[in-house]
C-alpha positions as CSV (number, residue, x, y, z in Angstrom):
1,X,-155.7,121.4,-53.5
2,X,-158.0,122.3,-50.6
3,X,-160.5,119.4,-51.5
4,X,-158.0,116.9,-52.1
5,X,-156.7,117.7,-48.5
6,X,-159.9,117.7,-46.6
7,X,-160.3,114.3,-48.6
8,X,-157.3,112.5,-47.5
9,X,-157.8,113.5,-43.6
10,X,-161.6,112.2,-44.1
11,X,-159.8,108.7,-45.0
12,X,-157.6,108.8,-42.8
13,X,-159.9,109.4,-40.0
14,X,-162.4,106.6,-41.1
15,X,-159.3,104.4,-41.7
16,X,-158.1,105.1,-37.8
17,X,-161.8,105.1,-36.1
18,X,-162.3,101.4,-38.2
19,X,-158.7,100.3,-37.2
20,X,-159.3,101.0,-33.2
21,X,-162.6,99.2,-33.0
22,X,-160.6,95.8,-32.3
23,X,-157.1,95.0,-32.7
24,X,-154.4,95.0,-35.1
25,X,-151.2,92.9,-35.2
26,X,-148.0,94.0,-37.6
27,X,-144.8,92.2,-39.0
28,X,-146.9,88.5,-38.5
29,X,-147.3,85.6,-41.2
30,X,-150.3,83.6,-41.4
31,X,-149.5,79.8,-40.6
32,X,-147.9,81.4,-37.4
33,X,-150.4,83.5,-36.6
34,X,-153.0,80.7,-36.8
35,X,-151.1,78.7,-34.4
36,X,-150.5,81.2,-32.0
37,X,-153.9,82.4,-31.8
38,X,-155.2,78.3,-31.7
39,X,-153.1,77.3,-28.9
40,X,-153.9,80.6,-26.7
41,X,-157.6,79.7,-27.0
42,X,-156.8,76.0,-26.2
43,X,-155.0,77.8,-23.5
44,X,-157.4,79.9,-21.8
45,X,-160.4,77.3,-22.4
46,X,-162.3,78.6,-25.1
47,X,-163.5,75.9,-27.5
48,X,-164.2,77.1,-30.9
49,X,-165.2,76.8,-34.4
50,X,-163.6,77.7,-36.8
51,X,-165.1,79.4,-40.3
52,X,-163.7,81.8,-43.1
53,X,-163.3,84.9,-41.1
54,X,-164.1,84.0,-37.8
55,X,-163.1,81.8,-34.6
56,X,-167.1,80.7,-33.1
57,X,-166.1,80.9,-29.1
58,X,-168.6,77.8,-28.4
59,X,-168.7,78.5,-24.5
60,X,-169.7,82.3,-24.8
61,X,-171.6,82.3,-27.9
62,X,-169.4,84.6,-29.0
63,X,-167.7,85.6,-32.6
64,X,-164.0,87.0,-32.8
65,X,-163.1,88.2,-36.5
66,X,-160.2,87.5,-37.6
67,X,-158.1,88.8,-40.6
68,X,-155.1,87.9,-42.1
69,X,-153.6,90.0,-45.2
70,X,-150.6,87.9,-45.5
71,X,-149.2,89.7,-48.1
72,X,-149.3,92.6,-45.8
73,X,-147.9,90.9,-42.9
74,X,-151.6,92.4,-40.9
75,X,-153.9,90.6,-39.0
76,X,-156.9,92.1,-37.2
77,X,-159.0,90.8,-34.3
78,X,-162.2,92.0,-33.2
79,X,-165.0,90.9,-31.0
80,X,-168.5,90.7,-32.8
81,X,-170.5,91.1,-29.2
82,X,-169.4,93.8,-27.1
83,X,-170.2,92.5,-24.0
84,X,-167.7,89.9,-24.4
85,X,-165.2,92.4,-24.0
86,X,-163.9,91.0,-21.1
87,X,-162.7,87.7,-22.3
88,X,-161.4,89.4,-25.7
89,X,-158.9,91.4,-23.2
90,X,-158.1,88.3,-22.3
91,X,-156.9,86.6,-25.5
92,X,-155.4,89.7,-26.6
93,X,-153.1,89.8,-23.4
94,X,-152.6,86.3,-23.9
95,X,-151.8,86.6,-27.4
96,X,-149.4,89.4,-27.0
97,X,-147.3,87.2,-23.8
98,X,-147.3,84.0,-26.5
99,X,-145.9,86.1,-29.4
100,X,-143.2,87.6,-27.3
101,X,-142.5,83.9,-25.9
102,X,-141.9,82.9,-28.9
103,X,-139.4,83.0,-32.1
104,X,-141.8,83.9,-34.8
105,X,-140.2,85.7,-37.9
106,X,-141.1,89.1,-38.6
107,X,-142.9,90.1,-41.6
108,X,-141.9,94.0,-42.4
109,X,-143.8,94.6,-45.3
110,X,-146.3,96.6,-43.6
111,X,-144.2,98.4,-41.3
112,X,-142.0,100.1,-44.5
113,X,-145.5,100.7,-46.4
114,X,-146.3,103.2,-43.2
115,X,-142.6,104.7,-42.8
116,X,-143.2,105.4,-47.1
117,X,-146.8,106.4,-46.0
118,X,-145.2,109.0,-43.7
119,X,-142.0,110.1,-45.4
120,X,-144.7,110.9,-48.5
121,X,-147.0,112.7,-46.3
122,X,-144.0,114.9,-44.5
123,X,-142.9,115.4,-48.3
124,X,-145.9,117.0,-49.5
125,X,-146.6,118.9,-46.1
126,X,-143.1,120.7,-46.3
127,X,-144.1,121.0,-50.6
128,X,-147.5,122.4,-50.0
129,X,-146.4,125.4,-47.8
């Protein structure tokens, strides 16, 4: 039981130290999310290419990663170059005023994974003492 413990706090701490490296947005869907995200860089001036998994910032010769898990209702955003850190604050404040400006539908498939996630966890706390 001890091993199976010291196991699960390992990944979550990994999960949580990969998590805060960038930023992570719940409850989105993906066509919205695209749009969103393409009409704040439009909006701040940041010209970019776009490939698989990441937005090419063409002025700063920068890369921002982006994720979607649709089917998770996730998406992630992280700045390849650090010292671009300052314009990544940037779209992420703009990001955040344009979703709250707008009537975007929830997605809350995430959202009751983690509330599962943490009434299972409390459940086998209160079972293991």
């Amino acid at each position: 039981m001890l091993v199976i413990s010291l196991l699960m706090c390992t990944v979550l701490l990994v999960m949580l130290w990969k998590q805060t490296s960038g930023y992570m947005v719940f409850g989105v869907k993906e066509g919205q999310f695209r749009q969103i995200l393409h009409s704040t860089l439009k909006k701040l001036n940041f010209p970019f290419d776009e490939s698989l998994s990441r937005l090419r910032l063409t002025t700063l010769d920068a890369d921002l990663q982006v994720g979607i898990q649709a089917w998770m209702g996730t998406a992630y955003l992280r700045m390849k170059q650090t010292q671009h850190t300052s314009a990544f604050r940037k779209i992420v404040d703009s990001l955040r005023k344009d979703f709250a400006s707008t009537t975007a539908q929830f997605d809350a498939t995430m959202c009751a994974f983690y509330i599962l996630f943490g009434v299972f966890g409390l459940a086998a706390s209160i079972f293991l003492l």
